[in-house]
C-alpha positions in Angstrom: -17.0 -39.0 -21.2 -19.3 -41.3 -19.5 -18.6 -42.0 -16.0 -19.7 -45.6 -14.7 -21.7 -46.5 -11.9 -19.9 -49.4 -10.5 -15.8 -49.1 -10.9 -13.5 -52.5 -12.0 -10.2 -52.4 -13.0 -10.3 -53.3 -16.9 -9.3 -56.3 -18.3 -5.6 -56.5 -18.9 -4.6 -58.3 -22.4 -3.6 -62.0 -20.5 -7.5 -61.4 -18.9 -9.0 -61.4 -22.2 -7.0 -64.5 -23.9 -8.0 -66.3 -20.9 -11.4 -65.5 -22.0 -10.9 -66.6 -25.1 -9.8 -70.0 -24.6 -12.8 -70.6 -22.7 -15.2 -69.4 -25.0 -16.5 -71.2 -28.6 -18.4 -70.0 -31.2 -21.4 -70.2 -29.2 -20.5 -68.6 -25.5 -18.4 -68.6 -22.5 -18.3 -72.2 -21.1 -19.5 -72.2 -17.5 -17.2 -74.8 -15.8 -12.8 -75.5 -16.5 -10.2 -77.3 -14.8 -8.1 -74.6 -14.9 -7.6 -73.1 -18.0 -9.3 -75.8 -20.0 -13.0 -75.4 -20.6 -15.6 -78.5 -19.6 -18.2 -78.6 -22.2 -20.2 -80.8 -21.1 -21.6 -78.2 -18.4 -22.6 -76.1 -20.9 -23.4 -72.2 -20.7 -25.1 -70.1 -18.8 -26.2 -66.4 -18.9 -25.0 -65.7 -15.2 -21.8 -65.8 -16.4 -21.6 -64.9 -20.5 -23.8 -61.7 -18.7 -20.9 -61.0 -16.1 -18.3 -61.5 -19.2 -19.9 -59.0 -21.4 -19.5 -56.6 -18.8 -15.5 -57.4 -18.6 -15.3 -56.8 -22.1 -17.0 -53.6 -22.5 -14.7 -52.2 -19.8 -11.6 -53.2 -22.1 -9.2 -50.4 -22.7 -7.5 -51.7 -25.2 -9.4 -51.6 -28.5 -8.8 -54.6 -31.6 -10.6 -57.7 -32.8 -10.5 -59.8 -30.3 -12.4 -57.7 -27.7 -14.5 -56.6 -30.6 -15.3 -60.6 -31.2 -16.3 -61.3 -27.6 -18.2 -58.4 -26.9 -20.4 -59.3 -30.2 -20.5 -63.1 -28.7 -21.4 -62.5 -25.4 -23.7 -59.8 -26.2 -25.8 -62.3 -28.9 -25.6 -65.0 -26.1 -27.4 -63.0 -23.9 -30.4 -61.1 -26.4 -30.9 -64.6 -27.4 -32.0 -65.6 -23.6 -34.7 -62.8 -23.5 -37.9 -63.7 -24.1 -40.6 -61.4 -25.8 -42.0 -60.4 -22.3 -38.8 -59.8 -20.5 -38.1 -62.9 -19.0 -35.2 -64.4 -19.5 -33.7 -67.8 -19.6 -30.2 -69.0 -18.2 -28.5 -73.2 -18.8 -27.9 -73.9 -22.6 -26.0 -77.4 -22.7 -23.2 -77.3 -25.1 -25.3 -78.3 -28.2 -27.1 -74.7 -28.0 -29.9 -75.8 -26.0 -32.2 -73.6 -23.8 -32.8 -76.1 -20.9 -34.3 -74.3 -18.7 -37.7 -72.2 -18.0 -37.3 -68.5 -18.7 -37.4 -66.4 -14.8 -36.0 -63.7 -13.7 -33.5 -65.1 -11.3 -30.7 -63.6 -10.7 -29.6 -64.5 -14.3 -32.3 -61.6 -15.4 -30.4 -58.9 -13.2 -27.4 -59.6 -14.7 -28.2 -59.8 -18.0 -30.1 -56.6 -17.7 -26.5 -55.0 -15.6 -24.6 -56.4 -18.9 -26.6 -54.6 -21.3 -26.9 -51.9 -19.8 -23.3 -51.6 -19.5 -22.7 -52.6 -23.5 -25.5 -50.0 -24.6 -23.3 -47.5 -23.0 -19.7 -49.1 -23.3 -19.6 -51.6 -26.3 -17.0 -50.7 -28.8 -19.3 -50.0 -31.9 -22.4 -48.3 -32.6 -24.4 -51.3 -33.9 -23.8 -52.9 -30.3 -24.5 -50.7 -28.6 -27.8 -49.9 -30.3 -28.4 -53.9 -30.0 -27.9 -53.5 -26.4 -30.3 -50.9 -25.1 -33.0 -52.9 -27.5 -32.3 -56.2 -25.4 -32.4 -54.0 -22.6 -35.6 -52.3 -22.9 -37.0 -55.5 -24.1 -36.0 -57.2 -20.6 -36.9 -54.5 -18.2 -40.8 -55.4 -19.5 -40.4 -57.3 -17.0 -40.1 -57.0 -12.6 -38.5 -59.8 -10.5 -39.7 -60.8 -6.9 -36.2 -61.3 -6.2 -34.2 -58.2 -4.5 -31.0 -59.2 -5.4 -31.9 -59.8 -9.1 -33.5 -56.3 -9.1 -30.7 -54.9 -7.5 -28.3 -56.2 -10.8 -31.0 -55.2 -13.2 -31.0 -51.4 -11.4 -27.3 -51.3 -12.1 -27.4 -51.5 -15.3 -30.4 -49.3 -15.6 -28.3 -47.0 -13.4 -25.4 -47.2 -16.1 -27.8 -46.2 -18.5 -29.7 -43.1 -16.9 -25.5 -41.5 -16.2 -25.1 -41.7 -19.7 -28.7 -40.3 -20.9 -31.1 -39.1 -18.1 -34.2 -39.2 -20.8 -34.1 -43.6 -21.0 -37.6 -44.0 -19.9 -37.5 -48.3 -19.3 -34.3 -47.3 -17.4 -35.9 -44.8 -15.1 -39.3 -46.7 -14.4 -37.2 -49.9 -13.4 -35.3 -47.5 -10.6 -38.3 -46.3 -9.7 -40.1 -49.5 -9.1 -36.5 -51.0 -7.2 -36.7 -47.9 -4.8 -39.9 -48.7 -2.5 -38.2 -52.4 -2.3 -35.2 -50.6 -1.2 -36.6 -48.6 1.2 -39.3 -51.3 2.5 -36.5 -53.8 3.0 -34.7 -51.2 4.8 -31.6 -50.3 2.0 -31.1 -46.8 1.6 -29.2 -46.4 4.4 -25.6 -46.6 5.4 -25.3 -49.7 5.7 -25.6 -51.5 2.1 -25.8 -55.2 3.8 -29.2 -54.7 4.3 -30.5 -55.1 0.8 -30.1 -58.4 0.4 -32.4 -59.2 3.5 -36.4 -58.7 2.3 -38.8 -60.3 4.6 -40.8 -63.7 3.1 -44.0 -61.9 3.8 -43.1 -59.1 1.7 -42.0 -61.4 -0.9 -45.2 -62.8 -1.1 -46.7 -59.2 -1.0 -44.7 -58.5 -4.2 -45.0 -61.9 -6.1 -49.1 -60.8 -6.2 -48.4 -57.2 -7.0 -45.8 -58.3 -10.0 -45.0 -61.2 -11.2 -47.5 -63.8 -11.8 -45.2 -66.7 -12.5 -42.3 -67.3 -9.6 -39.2 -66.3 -10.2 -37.0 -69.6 -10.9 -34.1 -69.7 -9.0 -31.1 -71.6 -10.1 -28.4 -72.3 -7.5 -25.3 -72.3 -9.8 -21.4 -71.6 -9.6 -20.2 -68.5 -10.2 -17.7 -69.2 -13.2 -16.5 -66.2 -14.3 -13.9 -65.2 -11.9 -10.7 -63.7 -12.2 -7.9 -65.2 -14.7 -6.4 -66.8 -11.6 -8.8 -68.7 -10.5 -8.7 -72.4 -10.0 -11.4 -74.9 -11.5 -13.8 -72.0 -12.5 -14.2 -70.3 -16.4 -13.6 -66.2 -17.2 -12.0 -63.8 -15.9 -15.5 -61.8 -15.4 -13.9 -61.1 -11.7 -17.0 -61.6 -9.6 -18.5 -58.3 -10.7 -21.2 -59.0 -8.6 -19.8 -57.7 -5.3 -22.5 -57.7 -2.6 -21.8 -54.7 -0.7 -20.5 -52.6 -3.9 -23.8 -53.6 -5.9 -26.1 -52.4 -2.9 -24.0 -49.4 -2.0 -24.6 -48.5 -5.9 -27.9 -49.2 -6.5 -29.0 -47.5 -3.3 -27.5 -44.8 -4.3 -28.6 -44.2 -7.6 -32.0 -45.5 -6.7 -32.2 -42.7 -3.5 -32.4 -40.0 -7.0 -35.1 -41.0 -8.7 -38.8 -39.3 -7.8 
């Protein structure tokens, strides 16, 4: 049995037909009033990326988790671009509207596969899954707190097969940030803090485009909450995400 790096409670069956009704045959919707999705604001991977990772940690096993974990997975490989970068807004004809980055969008798309190449209900996903995911981690972020998602899911992986190479070489290249900025210690706060002038420092080293940053909502909440879509309950917990990655990141030579 594989054990998982970060720890939810699973989706109960109400959680997943609230999914449901805010999904179509494209995607998650980002925006609802209530339990009603708004179309108009389209998609986004932030949140189809946070979904997928709901679904995979379903217990209970029929068709309907079977059909969102298929969706949300081929929302998200769709976003990746041949060199790793990734995109994030479709509008609600299907879309891209957006540059390709590696926001934090491109840290949680990278968490969600990593999750769904370890915990999707079939074979064939989860194949699908480490492909996108090996595909994305071509490329790095300048952004800490996107790297920080992506090494989740890397994390995810390396519990369930120590020998995933993309995995390991993304930990090891989210450790010296770690350390530089101060995160591999006890108090897991500190990694969101990196100082600008190391930013700069890394944006030569790295990434020769800047990261795009999109300042959106965070829709997929639990199934209780008001005016937002999903019930992908904030998976992206500050201080559990740090306290994780730290600590799988502190392993790798």
């Amino acid at each position: 049995m594989t054990t998982a790096l970060t720890t939810q409670s699973p989706p109960s069956r109400s959680d997943l037909q609230h999914l449901s009704r805010l999904t179509d045959s494209r995607g998650l919707f980002e925006h609802a009033l209530l339990d009603v999705p708004r179309p108009e604001h389209g998609y986004c991977v932030d949140d189809v990326a946070r979904a997928l990772i709901v679904v995979c940690r379903a217990e209970i096993a029929d068709t309907e988790v079977l059909d969102l974990c298929r969706l949300y997975l081929n929302f998200t490989l769709s976003a990746i671009q041949p060199d790793g970068w990734c995109h994030n807004r479709m509008d609600a004809a299907g879309r891209w509207t957006d540059t390709p980055g590696t926001g934090d969008w491109w840290g949680r798309a990278l968490w969600a596969l990593g999750v769904a190449a370890v915990h999707a209900p079939t074979a064939l996903l989860r194949r699908q899954a480490l492909q996108g995911f090996r595909l994305a981690a071509r490329a790095r972020s300048v952004d800490l707190r996107a790297m920080t998602f992506a090494a989740l899911g890397a994390g995810e992986l390396l519990l369930h097969d120590s020998g995933q190479t993309a995995a390991r070489a993304l930990l090891q290249d989210v450790r010296p940030l770690l350390v530089r900025a101060g995160s591999v210690t006890d108090d897991p706060d500190q990694l969101l803090a990196m100082p600008d002038s190391y930013r700069s420092e890394l944006r030569h080293g790295w990434n020769p485009r800047p990261a795009r940053r999109h300042h959106t909502h965070h829709a997929a909440r639990t199934a209780s909450s008001k005016g937002k879509s999903g019930t992908a309950k904030k998976t992206t917990d500050k201080s559990a995400s740090a306290k994780s990655t730290a600590a799988v990141a502190s392993t790798v030579k």
